[in-house]
C-alpha positions as CSV (number, residue, x, y, z in Angstrom):
1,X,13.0,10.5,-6.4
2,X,12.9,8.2,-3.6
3,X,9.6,5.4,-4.4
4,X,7.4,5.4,-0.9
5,X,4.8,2.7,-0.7
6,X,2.7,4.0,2.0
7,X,2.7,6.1,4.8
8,X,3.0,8.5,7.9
9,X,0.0,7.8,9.9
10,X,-1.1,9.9,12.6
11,X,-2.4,8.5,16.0
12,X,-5.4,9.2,18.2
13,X,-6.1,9.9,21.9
14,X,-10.2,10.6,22.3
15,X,-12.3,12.1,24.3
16,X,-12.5,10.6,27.5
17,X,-9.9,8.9,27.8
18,X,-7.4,12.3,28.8
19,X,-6.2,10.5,32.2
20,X,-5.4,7.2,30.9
21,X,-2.0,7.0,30.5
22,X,-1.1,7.5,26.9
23,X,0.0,3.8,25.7
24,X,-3.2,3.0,27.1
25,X,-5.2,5.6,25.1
26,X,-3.2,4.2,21.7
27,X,-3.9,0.6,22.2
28,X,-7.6,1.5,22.5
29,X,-7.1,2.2,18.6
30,X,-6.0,-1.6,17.8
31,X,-7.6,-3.8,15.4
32,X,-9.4,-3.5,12.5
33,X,-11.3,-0.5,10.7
34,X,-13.2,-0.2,7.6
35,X,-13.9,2.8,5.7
36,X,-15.0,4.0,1.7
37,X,-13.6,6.6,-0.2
38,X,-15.9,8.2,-3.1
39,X,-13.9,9.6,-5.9
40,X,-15.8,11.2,-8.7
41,X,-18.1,8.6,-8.9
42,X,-15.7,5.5,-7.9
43,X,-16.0,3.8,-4.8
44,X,-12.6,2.9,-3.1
45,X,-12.8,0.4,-0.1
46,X,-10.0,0.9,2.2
47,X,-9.2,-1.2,5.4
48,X,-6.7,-0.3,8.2
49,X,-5.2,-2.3,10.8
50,X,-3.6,-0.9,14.0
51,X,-1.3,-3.5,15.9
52,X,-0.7,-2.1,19.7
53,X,2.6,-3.6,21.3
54,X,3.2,-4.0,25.2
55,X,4.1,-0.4,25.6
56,X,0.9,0.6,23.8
57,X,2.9,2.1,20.5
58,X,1.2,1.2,16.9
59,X,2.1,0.1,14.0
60,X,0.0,0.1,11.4
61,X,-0.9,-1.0,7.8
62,X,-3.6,-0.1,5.2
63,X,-5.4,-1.6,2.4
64,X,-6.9,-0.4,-0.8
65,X,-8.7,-3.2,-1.4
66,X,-10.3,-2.5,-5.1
67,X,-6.8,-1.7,-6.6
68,X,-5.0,-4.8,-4.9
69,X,-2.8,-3.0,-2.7
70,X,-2.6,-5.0,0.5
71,X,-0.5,-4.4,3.6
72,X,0.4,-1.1,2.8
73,X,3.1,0.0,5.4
74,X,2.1,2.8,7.6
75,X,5.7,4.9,8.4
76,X,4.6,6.3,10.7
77,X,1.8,7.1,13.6
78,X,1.5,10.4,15.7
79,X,-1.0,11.1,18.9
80,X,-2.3,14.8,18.7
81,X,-5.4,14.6,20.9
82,X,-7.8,13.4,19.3
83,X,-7.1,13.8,16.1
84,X,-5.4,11.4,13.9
85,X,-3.1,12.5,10.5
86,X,-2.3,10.1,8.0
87,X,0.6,11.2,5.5
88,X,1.2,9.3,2.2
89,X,3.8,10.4,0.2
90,X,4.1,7.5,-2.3
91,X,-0.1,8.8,-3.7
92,X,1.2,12.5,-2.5
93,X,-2.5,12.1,0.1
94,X,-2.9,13.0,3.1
95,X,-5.7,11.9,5.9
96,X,-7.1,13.7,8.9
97,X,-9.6,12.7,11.3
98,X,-11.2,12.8,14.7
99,X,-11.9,9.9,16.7
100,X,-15.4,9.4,18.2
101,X,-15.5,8.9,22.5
102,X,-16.2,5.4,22.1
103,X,-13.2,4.7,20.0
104,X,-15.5,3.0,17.4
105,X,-15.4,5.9,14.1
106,X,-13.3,8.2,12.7
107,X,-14.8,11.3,11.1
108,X,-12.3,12.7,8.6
109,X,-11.2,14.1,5.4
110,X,-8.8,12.4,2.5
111,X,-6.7,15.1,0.4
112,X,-5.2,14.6,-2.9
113,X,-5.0,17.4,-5.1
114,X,-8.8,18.1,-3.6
115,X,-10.5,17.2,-0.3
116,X,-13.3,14.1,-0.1
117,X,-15.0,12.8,3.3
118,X,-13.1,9.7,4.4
119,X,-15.0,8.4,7.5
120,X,-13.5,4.9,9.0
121,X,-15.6,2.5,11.6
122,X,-14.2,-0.2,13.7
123,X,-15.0,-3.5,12.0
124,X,-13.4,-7.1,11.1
125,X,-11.0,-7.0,8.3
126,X,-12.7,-7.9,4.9
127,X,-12.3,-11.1,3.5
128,X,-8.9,-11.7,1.7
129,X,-9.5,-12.5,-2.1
130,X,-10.5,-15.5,-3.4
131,X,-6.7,-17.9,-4.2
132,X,-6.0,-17.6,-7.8
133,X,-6.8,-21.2,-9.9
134,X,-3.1,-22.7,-9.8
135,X,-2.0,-23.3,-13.2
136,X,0.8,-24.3,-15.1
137,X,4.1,-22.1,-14.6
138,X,4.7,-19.8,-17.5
139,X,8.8,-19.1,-18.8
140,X,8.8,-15.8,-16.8
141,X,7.6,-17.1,-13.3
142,X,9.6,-16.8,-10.3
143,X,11.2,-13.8,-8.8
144,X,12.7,-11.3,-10.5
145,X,14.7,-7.9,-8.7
146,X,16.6,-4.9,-10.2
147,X,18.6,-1.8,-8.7
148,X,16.5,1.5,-9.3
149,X,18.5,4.5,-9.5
150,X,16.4,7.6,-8.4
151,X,19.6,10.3,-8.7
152,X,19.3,10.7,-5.1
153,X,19.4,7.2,-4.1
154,X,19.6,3.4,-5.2
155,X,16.7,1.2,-4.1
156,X,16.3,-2.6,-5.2
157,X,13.2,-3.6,-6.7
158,X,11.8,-7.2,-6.6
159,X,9.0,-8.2,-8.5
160,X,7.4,-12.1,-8.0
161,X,5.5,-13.3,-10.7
162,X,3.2,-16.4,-10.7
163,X,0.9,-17.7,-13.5
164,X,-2.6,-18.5,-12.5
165,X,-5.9,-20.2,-13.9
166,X,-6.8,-16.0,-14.0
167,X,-3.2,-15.1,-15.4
168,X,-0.4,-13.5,-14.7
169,X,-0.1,-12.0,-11.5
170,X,2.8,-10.4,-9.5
171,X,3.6,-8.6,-6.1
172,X,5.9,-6.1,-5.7
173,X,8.9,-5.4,-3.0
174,X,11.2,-2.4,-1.9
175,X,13.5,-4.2,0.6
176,X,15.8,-1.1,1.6
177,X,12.7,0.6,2.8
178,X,10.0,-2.3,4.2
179,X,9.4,-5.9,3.7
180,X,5.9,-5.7,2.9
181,X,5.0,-6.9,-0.3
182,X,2.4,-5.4,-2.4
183,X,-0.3,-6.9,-4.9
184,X,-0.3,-5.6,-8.9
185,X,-3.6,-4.4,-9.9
186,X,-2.9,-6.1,-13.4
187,X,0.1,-7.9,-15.2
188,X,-0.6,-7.9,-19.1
189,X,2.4,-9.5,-21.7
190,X,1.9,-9.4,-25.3
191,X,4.5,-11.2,-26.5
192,X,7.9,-10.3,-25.2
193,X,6.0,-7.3,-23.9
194,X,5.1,-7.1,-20.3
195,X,3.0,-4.3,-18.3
196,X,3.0,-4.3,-14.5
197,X,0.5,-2.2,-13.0
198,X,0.1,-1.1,-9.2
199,X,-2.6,1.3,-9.1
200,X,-2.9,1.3,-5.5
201,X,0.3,3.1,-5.1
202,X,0.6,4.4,-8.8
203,X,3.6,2.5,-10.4
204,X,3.4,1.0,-13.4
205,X,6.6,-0.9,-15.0
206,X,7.0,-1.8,-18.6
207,X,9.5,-3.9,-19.6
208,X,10.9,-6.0,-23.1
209,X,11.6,-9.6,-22.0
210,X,15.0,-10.8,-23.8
211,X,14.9,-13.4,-25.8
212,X,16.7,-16.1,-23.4
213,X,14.2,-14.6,-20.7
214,X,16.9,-14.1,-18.4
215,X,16.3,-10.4,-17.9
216,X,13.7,-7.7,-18.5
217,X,15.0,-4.4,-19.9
218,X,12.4,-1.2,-18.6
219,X,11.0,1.7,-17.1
220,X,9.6,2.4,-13.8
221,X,6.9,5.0,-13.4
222,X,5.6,6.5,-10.2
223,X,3.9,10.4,-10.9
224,X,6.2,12.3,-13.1
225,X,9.2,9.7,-13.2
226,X,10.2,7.5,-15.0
227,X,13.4,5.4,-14.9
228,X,15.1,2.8,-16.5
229,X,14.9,-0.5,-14.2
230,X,16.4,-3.6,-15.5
231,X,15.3,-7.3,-13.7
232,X,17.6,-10.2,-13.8
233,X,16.3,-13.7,-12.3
């Protein structure tokens, strides 16, 4: 099981804009775009951001912003006329959707396990969150990283964890595949006990804090796996 934290993206040319020459036609997709996902009754806000460089290729990065995932790395982007694809393997979604003339919408359809209308508009980036109160450090702040073993592969793991006014919070990293890190949803300890939750890209770690908090003995869950992952400072 190889852990993915975001995505193949899919690029746009629109109408319009067939005899530009195609770097042209991609840069017309940079900046900022805002869009919401309903899901059985939850709202989702999501936020992707399309960087053009001098040749007019993208990169790109996306945002669930109500489970905490920030910066999400986008794999990959792909120009099919006007359509755009979006492939996320680490949520097992996918997106596809058509891009309006004017290059300011996207009209499209998210799929996981079922299809739900996913329409993005061109907008500024929503505000970051509010900075956590800064509070005194707790025994298990700092940075912590581990060697998950998937069968297939070995990936290192890094988790940061800082204490706030608000609690615990922590950020996650998969350096042998991006840089980017990515915000827990929720970091709960009960005692040597600790929970890590990303909801945003579904992981979750729980872990048994040793007793000269030098390491954190656990499991790593992402879908149907789950494997041991042990963090040293």
């Amino acid at each position: 099981m190889k852990v993915h934290f975001i995505s193949r993206f899919a690029i746009i040319a629109f109408a319009g804009l067939a005899l530009l020459p195609l770097g042209r036609a991609q840069s017309q997709l940079a900046g900022d775009w805002q869009g919401t996902l309903n899901a059985g009754g939850v709202q989702l806000r999501l936020a992707l951001h399309f960087t053009a460089a001098k040749d007019g290729t993208l990169t790109a990065t996306l945002d669930s912003l109500d489970q905490g995932a920030i910066g999400i790395p986008v794999s990959s982007v792909d120009l099919r006329g006007t359509q755009l694809t979006l492939g996320i393997p680490a949520v097992n979604g996918t997106y596809t959707g058509t891009v309006n003339k004017d290059a300011t919408e996207i009209d499209g359809t998210w799929s996981q396990g079922q299809p739900l209308a996913l329409n993005f508009k061109r907008g500024p980036a929503a505000p970051a969150p509010a900075a956590p109160k800064p509070a005194a450090p707790s025994d298990i702040d700092g940075t912590w990283t581990g060697m998950l073993d998937t069968g297939s592969t070995q990936l290192h793991i890094v988790f940061k964890i800082v204490n706030t006014g608000d609690g615990l919070t922590a950020q996650m990293q998969s350096p042998d595949q991006n840089q980017a890190w990515i915000t827990a949803s929720s970091v709960t300890r009960n005692g040597s006990a600790l929970t890590i939750t990303l909801q945003g890209v579904g992981i979750t770690y729980e872990g048994k804090i040793s007793k000269d908090l030098a390491s954190i003995d656990g499991t790593f869950t992402q879908g149907s796996a789950n494997i041991p992952l042990l963090l040293k400072k």
